[in-house]
N, C-alpha and C positions, 0 to 999 in steps of 0.2 A: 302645637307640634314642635320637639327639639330641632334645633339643624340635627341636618344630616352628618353622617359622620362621611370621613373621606377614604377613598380608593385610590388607587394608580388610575390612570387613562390613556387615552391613545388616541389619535387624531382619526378621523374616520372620514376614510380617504381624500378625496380633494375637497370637501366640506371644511367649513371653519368651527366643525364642532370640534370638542376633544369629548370620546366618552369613555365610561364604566367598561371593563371587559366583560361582565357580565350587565346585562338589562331584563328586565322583570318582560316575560311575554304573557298578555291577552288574550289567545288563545283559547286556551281552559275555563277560563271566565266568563266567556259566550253563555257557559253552562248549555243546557238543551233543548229539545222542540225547532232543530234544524237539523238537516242532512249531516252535518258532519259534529255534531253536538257530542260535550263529554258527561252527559247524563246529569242528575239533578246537584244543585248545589247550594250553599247558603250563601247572600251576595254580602249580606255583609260579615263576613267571612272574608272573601274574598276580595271586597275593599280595603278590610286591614291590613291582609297579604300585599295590598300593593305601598300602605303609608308603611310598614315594617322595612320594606325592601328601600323605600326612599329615604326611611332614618338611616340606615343604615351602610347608606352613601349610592347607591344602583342611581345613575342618573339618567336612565333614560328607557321607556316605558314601548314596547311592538305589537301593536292592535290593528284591526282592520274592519273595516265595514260591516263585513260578511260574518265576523265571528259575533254569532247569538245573533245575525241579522238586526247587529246595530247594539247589542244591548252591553257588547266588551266595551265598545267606544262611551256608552251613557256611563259603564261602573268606573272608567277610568276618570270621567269628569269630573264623578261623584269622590272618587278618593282624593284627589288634587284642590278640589274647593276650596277647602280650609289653609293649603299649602300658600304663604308668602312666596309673592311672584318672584323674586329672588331666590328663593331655593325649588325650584318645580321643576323636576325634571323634564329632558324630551321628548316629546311623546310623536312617534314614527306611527304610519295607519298606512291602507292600501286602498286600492281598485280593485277596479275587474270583476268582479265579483259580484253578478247581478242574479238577485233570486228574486222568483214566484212569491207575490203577495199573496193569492189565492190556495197556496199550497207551501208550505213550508220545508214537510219532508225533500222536497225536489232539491236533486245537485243543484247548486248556481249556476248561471252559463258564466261562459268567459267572455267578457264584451271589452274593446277596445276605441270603440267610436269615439270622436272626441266630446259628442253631445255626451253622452253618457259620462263619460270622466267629469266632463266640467259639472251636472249635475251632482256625481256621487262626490266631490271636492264639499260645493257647497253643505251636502245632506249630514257629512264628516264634522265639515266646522261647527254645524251648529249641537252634533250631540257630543262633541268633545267642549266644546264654549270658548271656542279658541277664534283668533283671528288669522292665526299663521301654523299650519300644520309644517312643522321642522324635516319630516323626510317623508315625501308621499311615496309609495311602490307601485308600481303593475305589479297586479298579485303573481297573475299567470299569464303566458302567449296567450291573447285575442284567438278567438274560435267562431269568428263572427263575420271573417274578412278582410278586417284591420289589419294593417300592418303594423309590425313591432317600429317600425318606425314614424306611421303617424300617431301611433298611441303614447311614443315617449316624446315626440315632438309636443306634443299637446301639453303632457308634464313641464315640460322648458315654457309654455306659454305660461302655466299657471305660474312657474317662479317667477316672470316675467312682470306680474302682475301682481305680486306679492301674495300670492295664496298660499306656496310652501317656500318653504326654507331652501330646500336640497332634492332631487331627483334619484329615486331607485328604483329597481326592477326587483323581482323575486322569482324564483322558478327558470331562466333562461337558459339556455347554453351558450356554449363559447360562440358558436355561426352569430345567434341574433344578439348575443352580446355587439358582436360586431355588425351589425345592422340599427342597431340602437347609437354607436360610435356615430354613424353616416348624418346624424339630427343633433348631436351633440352628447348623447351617450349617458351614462346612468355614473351618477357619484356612488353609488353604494349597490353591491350585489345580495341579497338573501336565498343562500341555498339551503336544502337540508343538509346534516352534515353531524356524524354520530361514528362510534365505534362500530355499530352494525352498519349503516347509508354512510357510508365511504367515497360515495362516487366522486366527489366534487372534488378529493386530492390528484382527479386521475384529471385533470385539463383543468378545470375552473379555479382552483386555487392559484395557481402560477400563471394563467391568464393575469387575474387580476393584481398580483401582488407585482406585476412586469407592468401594470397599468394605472399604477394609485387607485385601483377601485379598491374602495372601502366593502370587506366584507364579515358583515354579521349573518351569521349562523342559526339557521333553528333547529330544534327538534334535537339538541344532545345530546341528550338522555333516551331519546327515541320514546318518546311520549309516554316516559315513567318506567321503561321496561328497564334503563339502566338507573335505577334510581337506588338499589340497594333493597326496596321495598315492595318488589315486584313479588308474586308467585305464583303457579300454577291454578291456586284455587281460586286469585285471585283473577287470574285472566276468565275460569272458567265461570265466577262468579259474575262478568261484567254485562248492567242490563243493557236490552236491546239500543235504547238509547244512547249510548255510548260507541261511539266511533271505533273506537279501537277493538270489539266485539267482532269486529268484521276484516280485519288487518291481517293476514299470513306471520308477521312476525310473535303475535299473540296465540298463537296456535300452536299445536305443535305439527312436524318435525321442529319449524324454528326456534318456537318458544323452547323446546330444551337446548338445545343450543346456545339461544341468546343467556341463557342464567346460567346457563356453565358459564359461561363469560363472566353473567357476573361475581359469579363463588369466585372466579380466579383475580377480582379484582379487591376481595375482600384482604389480604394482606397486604395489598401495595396502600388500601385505605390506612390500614392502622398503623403501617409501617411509618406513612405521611401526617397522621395523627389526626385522619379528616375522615367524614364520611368517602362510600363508594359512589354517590351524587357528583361529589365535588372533582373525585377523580375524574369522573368518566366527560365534566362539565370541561376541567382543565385541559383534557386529551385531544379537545377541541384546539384550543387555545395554544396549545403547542406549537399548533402547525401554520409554517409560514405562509402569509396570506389572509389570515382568519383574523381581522381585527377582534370582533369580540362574541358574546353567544346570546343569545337568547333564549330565556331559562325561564319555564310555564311554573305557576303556584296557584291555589284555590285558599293555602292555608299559610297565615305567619312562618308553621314550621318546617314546612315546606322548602323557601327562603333559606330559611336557616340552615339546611339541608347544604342549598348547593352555593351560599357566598361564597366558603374561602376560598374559591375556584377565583375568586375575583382580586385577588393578591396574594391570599396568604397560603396555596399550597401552587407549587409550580411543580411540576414532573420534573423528574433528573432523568437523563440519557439511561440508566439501568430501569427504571419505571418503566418507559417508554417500549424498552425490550421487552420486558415481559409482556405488558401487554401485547404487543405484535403478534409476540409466541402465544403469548394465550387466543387471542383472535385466530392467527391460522390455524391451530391444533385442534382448538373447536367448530373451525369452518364458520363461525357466526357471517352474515350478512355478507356483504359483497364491496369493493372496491381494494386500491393498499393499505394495507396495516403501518404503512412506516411510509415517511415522509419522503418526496425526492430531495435531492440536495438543495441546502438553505437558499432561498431568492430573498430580493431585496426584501424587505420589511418596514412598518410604521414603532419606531421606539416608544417608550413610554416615555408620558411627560406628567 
């Protein structure tokens, strides 16, 4: 494999990492035959997609347990094998996340116990083949009893003991943000966070950017529907196994709304000389707070789709209008369209 080519980066949050503003997400790679599955796929496909995005300078890889119940974490091991320990990027996984052996279809529960995390740690490193997972997350709030505070206490054990790198949380809000604070508190937040799920500019961004928490972002593109490459037949095409089959945003009233959105984002793409992916990738990226995104692929072109988001297209203050304007005239999604005034920030380095 070549080196990788290089990016800009950013420190990520109180971590001694610096990463890629964009990272290659896991996700989708689960492929299906679980509750939240994106239907069938070819894995090695989807391996390539992950060595493409590493030549290509993406340093650092967001997987989890639960996605493909273990089988994201095996395709990420699989693509990185061949990769010189010196160029392998970081690969971030989670918790919480505990499914039915006996039954697959079944949501996950949300468990927080610390027996359980220290289990699924272990179960983690050995299908990733790692001996130090760099950023473990609580996927989701415990629904088990736990509290958000011995469940991220327990995470500060594992760092303690050399099992992860860095501690994050995913899915919280500002309250047990600050209840995770009370145990020593999470280096990195992962919310959703898209031109449609907006919420996280309305509190959690300015939380964390007042707090050095590092936050990477998922779902940017809102699970392909800002991708440029969305459409009606094709939502109405999507089999049962496919998660997104069952999502209000995939439907309509939403769904026309959300493509009005994106027709309106098609000459701010060409005006910037980049796809509407990378737009909609960068839109993220803009806003104060958001260290970097995390951007799902099944295919090399995919990738290709939404790099330049990772340096080479930045929005300009008139971009930025428009879309606002195009977000509220179409009503898409819910949260602000536009940013509150600048808070501190992580520079590039």
């Amino acid at each position: 494999m070549t080196a990788p080519e290089s990016l800009p980066t950013v420190r990520l949050g109180r971590t001694d990492m610096s990463v890629t503003r964009v990272g290659f997400g896991a996700w989708a790679i689960g492929g299906a035959g679980w509750a939240f599955g994106w239907g069938a796929q070819d894995d090695a496909e989807a391996v390539e997609a992950i060595r493409a995005a590493v030549r290509s300078g993406v340093n650092w890889i967001d997987t989890a347990a639960v996605y493909g119940l273990g089988h994201s974490e095996e395709l990420v091991a699989r693509a990185l094998a061949d990769i010189p320990a010196d160029e392998r990027p970081y690969v971030f996984t989670k918790c919480g996340l505990v499914w039915d052996e006996s039954d697959f279809s079944r949501p996950p529960e949300r468990v927080g116990a610390p027996s359980s995390i220290r289990a699924e740690v272990e179960a983690s490193l050995r299908r990733l083949r790692t001996e130090r997972i760099d950023l473990y997350q609580l996927h989701w709030p415990p629904q088990d009893g736990t509290s958000i505070a011995d469940a991220v206490g327990t995470l500060h054990e594992l760092r303690a003991a050399g099992k992860i790198r860095a501690v994050g949380v995913s899915n919280l809000s500002v309250g047990q943000l600050e209840e995770a604070a009370t145990v020593g508190g999470a280096d990195v937040l992962q919310p959703p966070f898209s031109m449609i799920n907006r919420l996280a500019a309305t509190d959690l961004l300015p939380y964390c950017a007042m707090r050095d928490i590092g936050v990477i972002v998922y779902s940017p593109m809102q699970s392909g529907l800002l991708s440029g490459r969305w459409s009606l037949e094709r939502s109405q095409s999507l089999p049962e196994d496919d998660w997104r089959h069952r999502s209000p945003e995939f439907v309509r009233p939403a769904l026309d709304r959300n493509l009005a959105l994106v027709d309106a984002l098609r000459p701010i793409a060409d005006r910037n000389g980049t796809t509407v992916a990378a737009v909609a990738v960068a839109w993220t990226l803009s806003f104060d707070g958001v260290t970097a995104a995390i951007v799902g692929a099944r295919r090399p072109d995919q990738v290709e789709a939404w790099l330049p988001a990772g340096g080479e297209v930045v929005l300009s203050g008139g971009d930025l209008d428009e879309i606002a304007t195009a977000i509220e005239r179409h009503g898409a999604g819910e949260g602000p369209a536009r940013q509150s005034p600048a808070l501190p920030g992580s520079a590039l380095v």
